[in-house]
N, C-alpha and C positions, 0 to 999 in steps of 0.2 A: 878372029881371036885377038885378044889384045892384051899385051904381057908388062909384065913390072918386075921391078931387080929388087930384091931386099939388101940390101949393101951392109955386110959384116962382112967385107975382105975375103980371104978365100973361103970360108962357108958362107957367100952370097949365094940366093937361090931367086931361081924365077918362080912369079905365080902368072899362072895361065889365066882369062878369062874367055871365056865362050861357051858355044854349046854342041853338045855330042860331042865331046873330049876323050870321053871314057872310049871309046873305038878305036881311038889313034894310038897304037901302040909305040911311035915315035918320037911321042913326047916324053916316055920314059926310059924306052932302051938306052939312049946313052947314059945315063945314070946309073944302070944295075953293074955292077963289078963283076957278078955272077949272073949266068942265066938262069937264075933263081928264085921265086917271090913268094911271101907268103903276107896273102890278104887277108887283113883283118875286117870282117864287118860285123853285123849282126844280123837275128833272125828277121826284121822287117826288111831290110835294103836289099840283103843276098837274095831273096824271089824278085828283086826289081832291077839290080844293078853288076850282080855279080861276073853274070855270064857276060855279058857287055865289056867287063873289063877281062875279066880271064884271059876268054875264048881269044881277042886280037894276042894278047900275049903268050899265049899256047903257040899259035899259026905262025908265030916267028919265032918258036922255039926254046921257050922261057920253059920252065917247070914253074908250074904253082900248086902252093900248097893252099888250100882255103880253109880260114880258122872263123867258125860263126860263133859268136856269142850272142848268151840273151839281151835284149833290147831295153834300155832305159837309166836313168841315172841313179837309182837302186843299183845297180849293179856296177858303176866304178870303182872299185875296190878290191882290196889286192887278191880275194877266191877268184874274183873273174880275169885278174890280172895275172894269176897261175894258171891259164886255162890259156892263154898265150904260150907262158914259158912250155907247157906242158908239150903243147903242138911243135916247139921249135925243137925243143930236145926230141920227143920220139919221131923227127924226118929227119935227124942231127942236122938241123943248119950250122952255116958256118958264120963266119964274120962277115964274107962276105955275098950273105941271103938279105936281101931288100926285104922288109917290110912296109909294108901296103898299108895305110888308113882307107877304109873306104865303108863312111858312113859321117854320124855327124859328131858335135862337139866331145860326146864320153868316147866313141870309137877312136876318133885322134888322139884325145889324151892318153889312154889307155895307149895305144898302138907306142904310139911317142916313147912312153917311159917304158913301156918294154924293150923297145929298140936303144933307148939309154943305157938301160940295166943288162940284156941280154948279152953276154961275150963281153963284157963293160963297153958293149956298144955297138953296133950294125948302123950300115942306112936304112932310112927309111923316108918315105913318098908319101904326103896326104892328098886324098882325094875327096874332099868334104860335098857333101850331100845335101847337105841343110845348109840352109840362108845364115844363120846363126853363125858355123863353123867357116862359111867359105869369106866372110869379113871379120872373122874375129880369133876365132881356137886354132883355125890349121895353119896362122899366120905368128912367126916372131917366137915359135920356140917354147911355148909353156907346155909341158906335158905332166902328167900326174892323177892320181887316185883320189879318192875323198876317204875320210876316215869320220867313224860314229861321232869323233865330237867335233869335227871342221873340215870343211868342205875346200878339198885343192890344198890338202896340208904337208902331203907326202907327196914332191917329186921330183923334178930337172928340168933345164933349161938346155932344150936340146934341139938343134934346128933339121928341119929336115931337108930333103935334094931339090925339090919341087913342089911346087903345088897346083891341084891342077881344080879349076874349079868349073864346073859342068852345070851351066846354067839349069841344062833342059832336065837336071835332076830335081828342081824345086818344082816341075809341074804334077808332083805325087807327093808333094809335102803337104800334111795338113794347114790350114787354117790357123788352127792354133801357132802348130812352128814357124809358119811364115809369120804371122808377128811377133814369136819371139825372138825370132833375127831382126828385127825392125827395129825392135829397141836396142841394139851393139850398132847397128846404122844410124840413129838418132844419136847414139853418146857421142858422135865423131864430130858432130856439129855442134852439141852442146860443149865441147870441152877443145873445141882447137876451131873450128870452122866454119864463121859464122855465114856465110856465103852457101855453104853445101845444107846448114840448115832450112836457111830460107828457100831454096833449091827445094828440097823434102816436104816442106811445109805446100808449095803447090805442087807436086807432085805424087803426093800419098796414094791420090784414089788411083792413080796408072800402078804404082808399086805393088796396092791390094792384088789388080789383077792381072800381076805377070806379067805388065808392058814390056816385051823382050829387050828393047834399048833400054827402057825407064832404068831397067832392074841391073840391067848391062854397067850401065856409067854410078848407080849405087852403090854397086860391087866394089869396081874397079876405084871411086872416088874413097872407099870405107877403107881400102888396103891398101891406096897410096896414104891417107895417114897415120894409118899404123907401121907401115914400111918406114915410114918417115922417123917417127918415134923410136922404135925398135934399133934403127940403125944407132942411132944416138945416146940410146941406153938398152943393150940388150938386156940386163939383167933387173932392172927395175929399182936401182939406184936413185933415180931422180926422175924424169919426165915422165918414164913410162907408168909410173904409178897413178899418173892421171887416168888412163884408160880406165881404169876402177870405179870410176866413176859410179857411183849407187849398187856397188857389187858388196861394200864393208854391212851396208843398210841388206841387200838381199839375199847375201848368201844366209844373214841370221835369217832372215824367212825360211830358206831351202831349207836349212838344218831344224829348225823350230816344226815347221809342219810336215818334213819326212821329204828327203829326196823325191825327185821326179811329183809330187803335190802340185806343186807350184814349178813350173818351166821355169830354165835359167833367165830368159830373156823376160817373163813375166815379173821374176822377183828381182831383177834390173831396174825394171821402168818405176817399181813399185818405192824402190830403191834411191832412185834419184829422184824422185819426187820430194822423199823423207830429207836426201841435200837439201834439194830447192829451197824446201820449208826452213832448212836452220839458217841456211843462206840469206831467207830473208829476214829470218829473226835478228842476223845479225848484222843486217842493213844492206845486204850486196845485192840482194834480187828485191825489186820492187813487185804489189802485189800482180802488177801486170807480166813482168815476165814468167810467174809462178804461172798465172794462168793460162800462158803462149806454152808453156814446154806443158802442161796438162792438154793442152789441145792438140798438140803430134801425136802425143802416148794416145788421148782417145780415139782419133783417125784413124792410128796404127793395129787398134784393136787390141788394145793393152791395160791394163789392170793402174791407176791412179793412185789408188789407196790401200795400202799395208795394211795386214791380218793386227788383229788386238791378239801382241804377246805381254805385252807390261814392258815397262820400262827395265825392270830389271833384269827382263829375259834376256830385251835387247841387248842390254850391255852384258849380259853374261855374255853370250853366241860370239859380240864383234868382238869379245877380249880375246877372239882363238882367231884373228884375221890375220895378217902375214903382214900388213903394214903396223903391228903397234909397237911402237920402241920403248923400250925404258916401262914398261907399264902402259903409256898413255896409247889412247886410242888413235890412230892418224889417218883424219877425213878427207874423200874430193871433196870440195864444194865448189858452189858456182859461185866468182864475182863479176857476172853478165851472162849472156847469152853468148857460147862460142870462147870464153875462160876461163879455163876453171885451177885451183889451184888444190896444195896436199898441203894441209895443217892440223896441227896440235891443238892450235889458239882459238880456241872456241868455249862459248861459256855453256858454263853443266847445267844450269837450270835450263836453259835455250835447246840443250839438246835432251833433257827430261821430258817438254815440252814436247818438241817431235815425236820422238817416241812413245809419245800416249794417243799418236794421230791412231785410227784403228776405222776397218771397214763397218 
C-alpha cells in the first residue's frame, strides 16, 4: 500500500493506494467518532463490493447501515439525493454517523454533499471504485448534484476523512470505464506534468491491461498532482481551475446529449481536444502537438471528436459552467504540452471555429 497526505492543515486526510483495501477494517476505524456507518453505493457495485466492505466492519463492531441507489449519472440529482437523507433520518443518525462513498464518481459526489448538508454536516470516507473517481472525484473536496440545465451546479466543497483506493476494484470495471478514468490520468500530464505524460504515452498498452504496478504508480502519480493543487487552492480560486481542463467543452456535451450518453471521462477527452484546437488556432499548440495529445486519447480508447451540437448550442451549455465571470466564458487551454493556463483572452471567431468541429 502506498499513502499520500492532502495537506489543508487540520482537515489533511490520507489517500490509501493498493489492493484489497476494502477488508481491512483498520484503515477506517480510527476515523469513525461513532461506531456507526452508513454506506452509500449503488445497484451495480453492492453485488460486487458491499459485503467486502460491510462484513470487516460488522466483526469489529461497527453498525452499518447500507443505502443502494440506482446506478448511473441520470441519477445525480437531488430525488436520488433525498433517498440518502431519507435512509439517514429513518435509522436517526447522528452527527456523529460516518458516511461511506463506495462506488464511483456520482456515488461520491452524491455521498459528499449529503454528508455536507446532512445535520449541516457529518464525516464522511470515500471509497471509489472506478479509475475515474479513485484519481480525480473522491479527491480535493468537490461534492455535488447535477441539475436539468448544468451539470455540478449545486453543491460544496467538502473534504472528506480518507480515501481509500482499492486497486483490485477496477478488475470488474468495464472497458468503457477504465478509459474513462484514463482521460482525468492524461489531463495531469497535459496541464502540469510533462514527464508523467511522456511516462503514459509508453505505457498505455500495460495501463489497458491492468499492469498491477503500471496502473499502481498512475493512480498514485494522478493524486499526488491533484494533492498538490488542491492544497494550494482548495476552493478553485486560481490553479485549481486548471484541472478543468476540456470539462467547460464536455460537460456541454453530457448536458446536450443527456447524462450518462456520453461517460464523464469520454466527454473530457472529447473536450480537450476542442482546447487543443483553439489553442492552436491561437498559435500555442502546433499542429504536431494537437496530433501527440489525439494519439494518448486514441491508445486510451477515447472518443477525439465532439458530437455536431452547433456553435450555438455550445455556447449556450458552457454559459451555465462555474468558471464564467462577469458574462465571459473562462477557458483551460493549452500553451504546450504539460501547461496549460485559464483565460478570458481568446478570440470568438477562433472559438466559433472549434465549435463547428463535429463527428
Amino acid at each position: 500500500m502506498q499513502t499520500l497526505n492532502v495537506a489543508l492543515g487540520d482537515r489533511s486526510y490520507p489517500i490509501h493506494i493498493g489492493r484489497n483495501l476494502l477488508g481491512n477494517p483498520q484503515l477506517i476505524l480510527p476515523y469513525l467518532k461513532r461506531k456507526q456507518v452508513a454506506i452509500v453505493t449503488n445497484t451495480t457495485v453492492a453485488p460486487l463490493y458491499l459485503q467486502k466492505l460491510a462484513q470487516p466492519l460488522r466483526d469489529s463492531g461497527v453498525s452499518v447501515i447500507e443505502v443502494i441507489l440506482p446506478d448511473g449519472e441520470a441519477y445525480k440529482n437531488s430525488e436520488t439525493l433525498n433517498l440518502i437523507y431519507d435512509a439517514l433520518l429513518q435509522n436517526r443518525c447522528e452527527r456523529n454517523t460516518t458516511l461511506v462513498a463506495l462506488g464511483g464518481g456520482v456515488i461520491g459526489d452524491l455521498t459528499g454533499y449529503a454528508a455536507a448538508t446532512y445535520l449541516r454536516g457529518v464525516p464522511f470516507i470515500q471509497v471509489p471504485t472506478t479509475l475515474l473517481a479513485q484519481v480525480d472525484s473522491s479527491v480535493g473536496g468537490k461534492t455535488g448534484i447535477n441539475h436539468p440545465l448544468g451539470k455540478n451546479m449545486i453543491g460544496a466543497f467538502y473534504q472528506p476523512q480518507v480515501v481509500l483506493a482499492d486497486i483490485a476494484t477496477l478488475e470488474t470495471l468495464p472497458s468503457r470505464e477504465l478509459a474513462a478514468g484514463l482521460a482525468e490520468v492524461i489531463k495531469y500530464g497535459l496541464i502540469r506534468d510533462i514527464d508523467f505524460f511522456e511516462w503514459l504515452e509508453s505505457n498505455m498498452p500495460l495501463l489497458n491491461a491492468l499492469n498491477t504496478d503500471v496502473m499502481s504508480y498512475a493512480i498514485y502519480r494522478s493524486c499526488q498532482n491533484k494533492a498538490e493543487v488542491v492544497a494550494v487552492d482548495e476552493r478553485e480560486s486560481g490553479e485549481r481551475a486548471l484541472l478543468n481542463l476540456g470539462h467547460t467543452f464536455g460537460h456541454a456535451i453530457e448536458n446536450a446529449m443527456g447524462y450518462g450518453v456520453w461517460l464523464h471521462g469520454e466527454a473530457v477527452a472529447a473536450g480537450t481536444m476542442m482546447a487543443a484546437d483553439l489553442s492552436r488556432r491561437m498559435g500555442w499548440l502546433t499542429v504536431g502537438d494537437v496530433s501527440r495529445m489525439a494519439a494518448i486519447f486514441k491508445a486510451a480508447n477515447l472518443p477525439v471528436t465532439p458530437p455536431d451540437l452547433g456553435a450555438e448550442k455550445y455556447l449556450d451549455l458552457m454559459g451555465l459552467d462555474k468558471k464564467v465571470v462577469d458574462g465571459k466564458i473562462r477557458l483551460v487551454l493549452q500553451q504546450g504540452i504539460g501547461k496549460s493556463v485559464v483565460t478570458g483572452d481568446y478570440d470568438a471567431e477562433a472559438l466559433n471555429a472549434t465549435l463547428s468541429m463535429s463527428c
